[in-house]
N, C-alpha and C positions, 0 to 999 in steps of 0.2 A: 652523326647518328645519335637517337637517344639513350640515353642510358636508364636501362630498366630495373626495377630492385624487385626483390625474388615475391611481391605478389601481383606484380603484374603491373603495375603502374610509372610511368616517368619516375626516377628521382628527384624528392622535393627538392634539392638547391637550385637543380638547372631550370622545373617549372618557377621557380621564384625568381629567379634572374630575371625573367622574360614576364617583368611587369609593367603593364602599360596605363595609362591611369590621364582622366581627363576631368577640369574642374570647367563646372556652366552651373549660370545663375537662370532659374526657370520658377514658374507656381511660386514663386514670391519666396524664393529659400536658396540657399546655398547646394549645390550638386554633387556627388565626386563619384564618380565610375571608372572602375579598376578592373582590368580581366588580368589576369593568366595566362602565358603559353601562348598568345597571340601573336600570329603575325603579322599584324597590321594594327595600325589607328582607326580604320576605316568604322571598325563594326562600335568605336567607342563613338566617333562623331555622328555615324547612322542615327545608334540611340538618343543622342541629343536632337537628333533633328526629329525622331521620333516623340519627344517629350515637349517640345514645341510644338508640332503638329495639332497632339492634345490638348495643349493650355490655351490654342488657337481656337479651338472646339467648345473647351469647359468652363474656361473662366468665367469669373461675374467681375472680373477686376479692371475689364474695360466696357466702351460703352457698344462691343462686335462680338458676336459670339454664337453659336448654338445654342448655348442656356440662356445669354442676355437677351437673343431674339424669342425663347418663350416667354420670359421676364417679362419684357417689354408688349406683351402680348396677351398680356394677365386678363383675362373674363373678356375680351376683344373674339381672340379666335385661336382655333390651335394652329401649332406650328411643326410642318415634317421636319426632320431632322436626318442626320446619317444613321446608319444602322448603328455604329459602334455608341454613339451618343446614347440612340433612345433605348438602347440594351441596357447602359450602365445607371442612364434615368429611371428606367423601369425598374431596377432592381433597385436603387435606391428609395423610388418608392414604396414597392415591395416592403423593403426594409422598416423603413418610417410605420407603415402602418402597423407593425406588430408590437408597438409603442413600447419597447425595451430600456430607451434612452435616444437610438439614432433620430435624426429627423433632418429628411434633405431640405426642410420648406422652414429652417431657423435664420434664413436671412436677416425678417424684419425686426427681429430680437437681439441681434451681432451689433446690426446696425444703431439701434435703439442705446446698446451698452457704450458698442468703441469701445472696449474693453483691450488695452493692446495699442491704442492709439492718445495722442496729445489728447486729443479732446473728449477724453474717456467719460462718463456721469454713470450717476445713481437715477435711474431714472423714477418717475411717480409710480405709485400703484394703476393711475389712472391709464398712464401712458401703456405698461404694460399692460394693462388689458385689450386696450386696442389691438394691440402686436399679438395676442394670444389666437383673437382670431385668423390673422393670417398666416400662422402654422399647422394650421390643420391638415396630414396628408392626403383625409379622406375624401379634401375637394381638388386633387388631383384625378386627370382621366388620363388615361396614358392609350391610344390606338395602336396594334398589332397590325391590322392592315396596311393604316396609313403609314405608319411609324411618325405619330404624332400626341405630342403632350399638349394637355391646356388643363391652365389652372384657371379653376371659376370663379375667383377673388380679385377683385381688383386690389392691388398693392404687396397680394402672393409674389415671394419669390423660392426660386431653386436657388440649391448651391450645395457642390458635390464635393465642396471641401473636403469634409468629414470621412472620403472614401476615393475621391480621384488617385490620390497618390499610390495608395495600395493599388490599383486598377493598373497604371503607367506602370508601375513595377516591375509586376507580371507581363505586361505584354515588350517591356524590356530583355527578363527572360526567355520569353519564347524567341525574340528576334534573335538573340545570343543562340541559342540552343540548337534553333533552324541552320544557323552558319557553324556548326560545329563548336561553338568557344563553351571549354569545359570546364571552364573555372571563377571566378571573378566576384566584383560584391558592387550592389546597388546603394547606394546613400541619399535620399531624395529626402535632407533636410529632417534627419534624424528616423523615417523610414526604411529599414534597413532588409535587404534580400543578400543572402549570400546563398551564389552558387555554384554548386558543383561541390566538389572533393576540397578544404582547403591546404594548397600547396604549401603551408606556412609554419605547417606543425606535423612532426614525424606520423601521429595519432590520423593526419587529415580532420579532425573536426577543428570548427572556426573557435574562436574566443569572443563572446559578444559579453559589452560592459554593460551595467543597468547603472544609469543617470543618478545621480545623486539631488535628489528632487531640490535639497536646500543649498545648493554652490551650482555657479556658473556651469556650462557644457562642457561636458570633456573631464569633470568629476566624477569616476567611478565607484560605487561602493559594495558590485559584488560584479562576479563573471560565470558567466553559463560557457560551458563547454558542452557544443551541438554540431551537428550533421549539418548539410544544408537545408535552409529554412526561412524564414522571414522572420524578423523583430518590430512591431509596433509599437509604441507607448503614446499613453493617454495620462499627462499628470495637470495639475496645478497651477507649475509652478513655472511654466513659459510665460505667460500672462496678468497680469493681475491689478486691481485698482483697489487702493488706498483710501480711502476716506474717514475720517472723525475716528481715527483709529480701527478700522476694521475693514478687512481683507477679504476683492471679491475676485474669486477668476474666471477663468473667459470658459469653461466648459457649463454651458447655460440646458438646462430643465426647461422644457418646451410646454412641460405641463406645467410649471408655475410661473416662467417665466426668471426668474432666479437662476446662478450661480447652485450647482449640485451641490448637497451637500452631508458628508461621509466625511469618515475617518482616515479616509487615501491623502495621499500623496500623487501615488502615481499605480500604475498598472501597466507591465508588458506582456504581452501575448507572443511565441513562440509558434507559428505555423510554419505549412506550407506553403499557401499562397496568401499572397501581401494583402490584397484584399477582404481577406477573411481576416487577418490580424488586423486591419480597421476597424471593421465590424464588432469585433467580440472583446476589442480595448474599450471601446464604448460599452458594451451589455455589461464586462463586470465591474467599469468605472460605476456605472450607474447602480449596480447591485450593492456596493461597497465591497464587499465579501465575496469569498469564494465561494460560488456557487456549486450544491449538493448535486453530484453528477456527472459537473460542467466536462464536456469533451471525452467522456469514455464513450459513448458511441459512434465516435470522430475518429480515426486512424490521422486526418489531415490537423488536427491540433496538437500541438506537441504538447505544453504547459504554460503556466502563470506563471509570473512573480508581482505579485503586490507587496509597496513600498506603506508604512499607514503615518499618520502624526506623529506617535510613539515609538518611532523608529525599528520598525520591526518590519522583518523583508517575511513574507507569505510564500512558501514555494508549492506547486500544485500541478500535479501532473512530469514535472524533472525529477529526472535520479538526483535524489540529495548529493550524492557524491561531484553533481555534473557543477556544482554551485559554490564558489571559492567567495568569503567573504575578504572585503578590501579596505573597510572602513570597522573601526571597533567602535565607533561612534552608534553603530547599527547592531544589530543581533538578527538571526537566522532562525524565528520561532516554530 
């Protein structure tokens, strides 16, 4: 029988016992999916087969795909797709066009950089501008009938990068949620959902660390104590190429074709659903700043933390109190 403590909830040690936790390499990243309270492995390896499914669907990293076959398809003809696909196209569209910073059509500019890769460059002015034309969202058409995209460019590509993970996330959640599992936490390569109640802390709210944009992963320099929610970050400092002494990184300006470039480090977004913490790690990456207003007429965003050069962590929309700093190296302005 379980043992109940006087507000109505399991006793955390015995939900903590009963941790079940599964590591898979998928979307080009490391995995680690952990429930709570579970009876079974079942619903951990579900979700992996579920994240598969998608990468199956969304990639641009092979030469098969739903996005590769509109790719491939570019000013030719359009291509129907599944419903799940042209939802999450269309709204990346969507997206792109309200020219914030997001844009699903930054392929030909990734590639141009290899930014991330051995064979990383500086590329010409000249070069870039060829690539400038093929990021335009506005030569995207996306069909509702057909459930069919085409792009009218020849050398246009998609790539849902910037936003699939948040997307798999959530539909991780839901498949958890539908089977009863009331606890657990998502990791999709620093994408972070934690859900339900966390069994781990008398309080129930989780402990999430904020990356230390200048030392390796798993450097923390401050911790948010939250409900459940999702954790995004948009920084710098994953990426980056070296040349004649000056430092470019892989989050690229679609309208100049350029490395962004602000005062950040980094940027996390606290929501609800993961996909929207893709989204809006991008809008205030590209803002620099906190923006005037940002998420008061949101109940679905919880707050900010911007990281800047100057070492100084932003908090925006958290209880200060919810914010423990962990590095003195840094300041809580």
């Amino acid at each position: 029988m379980e043992t109940i403590n006087f507000n109505g909830r399991p006793a955390t040690p015995m939900l903590a016992q009963q941790r079940r936790h599964m590591a898979h390499f998928a979307l080009g990243t490391d995995i680690d999916l952990t429930l709570f309270g579970s009876d079974s492995n079942a619903y951990l390896q579900h979700a992996c087969d579920l994240i598969d499914q998608y990468e199956d669907r969304l990639t641009v990293n092979r030469s098969q795909s739903e996005v590769m076959a509109i790719n491939q398809s570019a000013r030719v003809t359009p291509v129907q797709v599944s419903a799940a696909t042209y939802s999450l196209v269309k709204k990346a569209i969507t997206l792109s066009q309200q020219h914030f910073g997001f844009n699903a059509l930054i392929g030909p500019l990734v590639k141009l950089w290899r930014i991330g890769f051995n064979d990383a460059q500086v590329p010409t002015p000249a070069e870039i501008d060829d690539r400038l034309l093929l990021v335009d969202p506005e030569q995207v058409s996306c069909d509702d009938q057909n459930l069919s995209v085409y792009l009218k460019r020849p050398g246009m590509e998609l790539d849902l990068g910037g936003i699939a993970k948040g997307y798999i996330a959530d539909r991780i959640q839901d498949y958890w949620e539908a089977f009863g599992q009331r606890a657990g936490m998502i990791n999709l390569g620093g994408n972070l959902l934690m859900v339900g109640d966390s069994p781990l802390h008398a309080d129930h709210d989780w402990r999430v660390g904020i990356q230390n944009p200048l030392s390796p992963r798993g450097n923390a320099i401050a911790s948010v104590q939250i409900g459940p929610c999702s954790a995004v970050t948009s920084g710098i400092y994953e990426r980056h190429l070296e040349v004649n002494g000056k430092s470019y990184h892989h989050i690229l300006d679609s309208k100049t074709g350029y490395p962004r470039q602000n005062d950040l480090l980094s940027v996390t977004i606290f929501s609800k659903a993961s996909i929207d913490g893709e989204i809006e790690t991008t809008r205030l990456f590209f803002a620099g700043k906190p923006e005037a207003g940002w998420g008061i007429d949101r109940d679905d965003l919880y707050g900010a933390i911007f990281v800047t050069k100057e070492k100084q962590i932003q908090v925006v929309g958290l209880p200060t109190a919810s914010v423990t700093l962990l590095d003195d190296n840094f300041t809580i302005d």
